[in-house]
C-alpha positions in Angstrom: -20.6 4.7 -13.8 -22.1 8.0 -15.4 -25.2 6.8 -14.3 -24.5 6.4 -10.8 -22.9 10.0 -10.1 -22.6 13.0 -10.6 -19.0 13.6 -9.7 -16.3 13.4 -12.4 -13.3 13.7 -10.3 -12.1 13.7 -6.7 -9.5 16.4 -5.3 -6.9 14.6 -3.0 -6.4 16.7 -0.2 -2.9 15.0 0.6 -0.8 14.9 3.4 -0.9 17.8 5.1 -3.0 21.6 4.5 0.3 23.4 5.2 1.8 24.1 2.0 5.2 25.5 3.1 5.7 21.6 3.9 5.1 20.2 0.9 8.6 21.2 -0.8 10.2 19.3 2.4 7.6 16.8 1.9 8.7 15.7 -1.8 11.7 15.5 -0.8 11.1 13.0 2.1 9.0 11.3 0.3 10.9 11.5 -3.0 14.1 9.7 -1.7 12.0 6.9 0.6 10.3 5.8 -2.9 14.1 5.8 -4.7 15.2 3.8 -1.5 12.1 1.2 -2.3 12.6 0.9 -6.0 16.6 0.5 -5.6 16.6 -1.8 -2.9 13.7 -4.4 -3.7 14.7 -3.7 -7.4 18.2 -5.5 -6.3 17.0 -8.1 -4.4 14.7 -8.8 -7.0 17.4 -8.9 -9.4 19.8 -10.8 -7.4 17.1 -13.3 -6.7 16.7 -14.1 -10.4 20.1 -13.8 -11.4 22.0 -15.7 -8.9 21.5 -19.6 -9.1 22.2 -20.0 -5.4 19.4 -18.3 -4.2 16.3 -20.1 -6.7 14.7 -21.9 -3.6 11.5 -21.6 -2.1 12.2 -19.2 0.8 14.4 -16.5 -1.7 11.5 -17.2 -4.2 8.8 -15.8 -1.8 11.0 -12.8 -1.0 11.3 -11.8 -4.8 7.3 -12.0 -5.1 7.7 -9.4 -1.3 10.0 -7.4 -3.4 7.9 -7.1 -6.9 4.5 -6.2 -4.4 6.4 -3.8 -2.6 7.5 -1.7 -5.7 4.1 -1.9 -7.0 2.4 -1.2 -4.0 4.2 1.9 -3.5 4.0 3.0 -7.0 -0.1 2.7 -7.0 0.1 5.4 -4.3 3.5 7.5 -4.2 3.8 8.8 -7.4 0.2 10.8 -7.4 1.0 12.3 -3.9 4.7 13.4 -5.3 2.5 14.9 -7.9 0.0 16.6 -5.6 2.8 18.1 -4.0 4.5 20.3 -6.0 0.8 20.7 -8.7 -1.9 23.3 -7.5 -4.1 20.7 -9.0 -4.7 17.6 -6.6 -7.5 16.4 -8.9 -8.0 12.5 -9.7 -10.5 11.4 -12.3 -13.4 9.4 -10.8 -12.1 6.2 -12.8 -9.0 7.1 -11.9 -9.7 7.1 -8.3 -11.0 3.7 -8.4 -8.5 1.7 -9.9 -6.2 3.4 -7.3 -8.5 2.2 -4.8 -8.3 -1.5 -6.4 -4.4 -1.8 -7.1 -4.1 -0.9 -3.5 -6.1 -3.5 -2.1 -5.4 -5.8 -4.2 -1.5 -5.4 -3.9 -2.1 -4.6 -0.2 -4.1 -7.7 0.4 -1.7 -9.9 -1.8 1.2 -8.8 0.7 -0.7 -9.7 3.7 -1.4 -13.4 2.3 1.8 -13.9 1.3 3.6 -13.6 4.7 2.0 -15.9 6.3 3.1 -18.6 3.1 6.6 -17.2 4.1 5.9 -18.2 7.5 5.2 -21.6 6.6 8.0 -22.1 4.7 10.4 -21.4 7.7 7.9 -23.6 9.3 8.8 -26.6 7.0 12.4 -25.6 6.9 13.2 -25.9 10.9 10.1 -28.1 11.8 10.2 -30.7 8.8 14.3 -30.2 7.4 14.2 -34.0 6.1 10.9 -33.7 4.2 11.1 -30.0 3.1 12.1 -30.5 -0.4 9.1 -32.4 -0.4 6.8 -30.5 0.8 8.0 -26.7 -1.0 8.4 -28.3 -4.2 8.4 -26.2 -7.0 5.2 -26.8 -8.2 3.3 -26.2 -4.7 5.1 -22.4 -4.5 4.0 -21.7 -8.0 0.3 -22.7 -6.9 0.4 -21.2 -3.2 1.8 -18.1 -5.0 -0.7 -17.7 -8.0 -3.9 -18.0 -5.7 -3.1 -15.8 -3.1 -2.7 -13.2 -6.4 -5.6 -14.2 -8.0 -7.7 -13.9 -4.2 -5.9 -10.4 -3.5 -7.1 -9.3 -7.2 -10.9 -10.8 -6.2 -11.1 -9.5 -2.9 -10.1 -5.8 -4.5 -12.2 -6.1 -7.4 -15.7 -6.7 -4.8 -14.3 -3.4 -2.6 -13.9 -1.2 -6.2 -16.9 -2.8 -8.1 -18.9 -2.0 -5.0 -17.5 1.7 -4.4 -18.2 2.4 -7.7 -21.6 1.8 -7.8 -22.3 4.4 -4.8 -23.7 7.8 -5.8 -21.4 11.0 -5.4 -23.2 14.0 -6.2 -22.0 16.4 -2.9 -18.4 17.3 -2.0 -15.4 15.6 -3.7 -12.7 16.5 -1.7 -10.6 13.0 -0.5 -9.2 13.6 2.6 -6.2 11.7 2.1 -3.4 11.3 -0.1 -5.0 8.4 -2.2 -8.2 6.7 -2.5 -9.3 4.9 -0.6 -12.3 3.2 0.8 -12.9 5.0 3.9 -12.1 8.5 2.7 -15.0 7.6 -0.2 -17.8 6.2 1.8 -17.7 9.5 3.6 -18.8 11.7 0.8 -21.2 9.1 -0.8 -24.9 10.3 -1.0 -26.4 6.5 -0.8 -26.5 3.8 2.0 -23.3 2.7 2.6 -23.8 -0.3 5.5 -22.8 -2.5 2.6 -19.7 -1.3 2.2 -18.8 -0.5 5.7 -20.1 -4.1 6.5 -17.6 -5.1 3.7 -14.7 -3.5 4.7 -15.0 -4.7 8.0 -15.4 -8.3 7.7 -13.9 -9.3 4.0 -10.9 -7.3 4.6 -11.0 -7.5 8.4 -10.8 -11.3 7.5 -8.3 -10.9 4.9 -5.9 -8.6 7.6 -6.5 -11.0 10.9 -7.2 -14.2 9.2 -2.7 -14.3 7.6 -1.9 -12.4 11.2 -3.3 -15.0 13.1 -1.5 -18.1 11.2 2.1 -16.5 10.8 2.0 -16.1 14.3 1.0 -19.6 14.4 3.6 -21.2 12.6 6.1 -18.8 15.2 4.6 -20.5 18.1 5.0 -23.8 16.6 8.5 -23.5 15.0 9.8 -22.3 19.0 7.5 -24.7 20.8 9.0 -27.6 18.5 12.7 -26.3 19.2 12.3 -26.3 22.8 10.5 -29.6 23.3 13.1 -31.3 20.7 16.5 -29.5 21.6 15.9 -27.7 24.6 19.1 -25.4 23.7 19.0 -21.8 23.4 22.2 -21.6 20.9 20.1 -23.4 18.6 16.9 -21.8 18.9 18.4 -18.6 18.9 20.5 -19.6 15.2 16.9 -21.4 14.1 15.0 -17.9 14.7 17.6 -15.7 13.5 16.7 -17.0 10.7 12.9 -15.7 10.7 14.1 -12.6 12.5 13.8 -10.7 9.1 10.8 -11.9 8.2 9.6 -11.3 11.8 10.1 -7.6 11.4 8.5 -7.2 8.2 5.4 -8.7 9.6 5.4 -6.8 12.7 6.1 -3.6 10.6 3.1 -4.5 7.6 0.2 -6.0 10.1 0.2 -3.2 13.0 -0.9 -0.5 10.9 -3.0 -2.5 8.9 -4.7 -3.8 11.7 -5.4 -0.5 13.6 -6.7 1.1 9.9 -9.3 -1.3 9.2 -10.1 -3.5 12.1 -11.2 -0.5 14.8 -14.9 1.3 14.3 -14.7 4.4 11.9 -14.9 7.9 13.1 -15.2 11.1 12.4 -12.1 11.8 13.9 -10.1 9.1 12.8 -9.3 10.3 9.0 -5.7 12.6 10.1 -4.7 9.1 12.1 -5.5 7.0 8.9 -3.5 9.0 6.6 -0.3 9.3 9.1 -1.1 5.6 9.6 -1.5 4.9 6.1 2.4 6.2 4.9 3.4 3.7 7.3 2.6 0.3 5.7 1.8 1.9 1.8 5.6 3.8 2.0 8.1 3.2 4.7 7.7 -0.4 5.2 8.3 -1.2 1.2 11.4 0.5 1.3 12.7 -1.0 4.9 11.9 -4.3 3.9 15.1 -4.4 1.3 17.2 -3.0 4.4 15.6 -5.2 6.9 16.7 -8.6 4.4 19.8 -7.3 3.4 21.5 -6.5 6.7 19.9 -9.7 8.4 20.1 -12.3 5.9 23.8 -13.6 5.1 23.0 -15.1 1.9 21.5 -11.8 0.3 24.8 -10.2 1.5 26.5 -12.4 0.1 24.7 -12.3 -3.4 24.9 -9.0 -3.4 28.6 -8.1 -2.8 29.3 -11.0 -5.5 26.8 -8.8 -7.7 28.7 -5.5 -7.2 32.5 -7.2 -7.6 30.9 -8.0 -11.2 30.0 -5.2 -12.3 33.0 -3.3 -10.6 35.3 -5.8 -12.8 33.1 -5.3 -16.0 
């Protein structure tokens, strides 16, 4: 990589250039990450420890939990740093393993709902057959490759970006690396790239958009046609109604980021954009499954009666 560049490190400019903001900012940003790691920490825990919930659907929520810690931690704790340090620096290694834990954590997540999807699919659409179908050994699979193709897919975005020649400015406009922010200050061609972001991970974003919403339209189009009765599609969808929000919540942002043309004036939006999906969806998801799923409740006050006896 010495080679290639002549820049050692990157200075992330961060959130915001006002620094009377970036006390209140820590703060804000402080308590959202504690509300992450607590909440999918519990579910995560609860999930393992309670019997009751080791089935398919609660199995793909505790790998939704474990991403959403991690994805939050690849990013959060540098800009708490950056905060409150006069020193925003990043090495350039640094910087580009940040770049590929993010994608490949980011790009995990959004390959993961869509196998969610599909299990609610199974459960509504094919009840008889479903401990069939989501057998143990098919989640185990379904959940390993979709790891192993969010690790590949981030390790062509950060072999590739590392390659590029730095030798001008090295000041990130944003509060982590990322792809974007870098190909701006690159001295080489960077079509490549671009041409890279925009269809691998254009595919990887629309491609698990497109099928979740697919297995929605099936799921209500086969309770209509088959009971024709509100009352039960509306208890059938509850059931997806957490999962509904998540997606809604992770694939917006997403979407708008790295699916419209690149401009100069789009880097303030992609960093307001980016907090969105990298820091307040992980740490709504635990609230959105705990308040809308019974069975999580459930575990959970059964969890705190425990320990409150213990």
């Amino acid at each position: 990589m010495s080679n290639q560049t002549s820049v050692t490190e990157f200075l992330l400019l961060g959130v915001t250039d006002i620094q009377e903001l970036n006390p209140i900012l820590f703060a804000i940003f402080f308590t959202i990450y504690f509300v992450n790691i607590t909440g999918n920490g519990a579910i995560l825990m609860i999930i393992i420890l309670d019997p009751r919930l080791h089935s398919p659907m609660y199995f793909f929520l505790g790998n939704l939990a474990c991403l959403d810690i991690c994805f939050s931690s690849v990013t959060l704790p540098k800009m708490l740093e950056n905060l409150l340090s006069t020193s925003k620096a990043i090495s350039f290694l640094g910087c580009i393993t940040q770049l590929h834990f993010f994608h490949f954590l980011g790009s995990t997540e959004a390959m993961l709902l869509p196998v969610m999807a599909f299990d609610r699919f199974v459960a509504i659409c094919r009840p008889l057959h479903y401990s069939i179908i989501m057998n143990h050994q098919l989640c185990v699979h379904m959940t390993a490759t979709i790891w192993i193709m969010g690790f590949l897919h981030a390790l062509l975005h950060s072999v590739m970006t590392s390659r590029l020649s730095f030798c001008g400015p090295n000041h990130v406009h944003h509060f982590f690396c990322d792809i974007k922010p870098l190909l701006d200050l690159a001295c080489g061609n960077t079509e490549l790239n671009l041409w890279l972001l925009n269809t691998v991970t254009g595919t990887i974003a629309l491609a698990p958009f497109f099928l979740t919403f697919l297995s929605y339209f099936y799921i209500i189009t086969y309770l209509l046609l088959k009971t024709r009765s509100c009352s039960m599609l509306h208890k059938a969808l509850s059931t997806c109604a957490s999962h509904f929000m998540v997606v809604i919540l992770f694939y917006a942002p997403v979407l708008f980021i790295y699916i419209r043309p690149t401009s100069d004036s789009s880097l303030d939006q992609d960093r307001i954009i980016a907090i969105m999906y990298s820091v307040v969806t992980p740490a709504l998801n635990p609230l959105i499954y705990t308040l809308r799923n019974k069975e999580v409740r459930s575990a959970l006050n059964r969890k705190v009666r425990r320990m409150a006896l213990t």
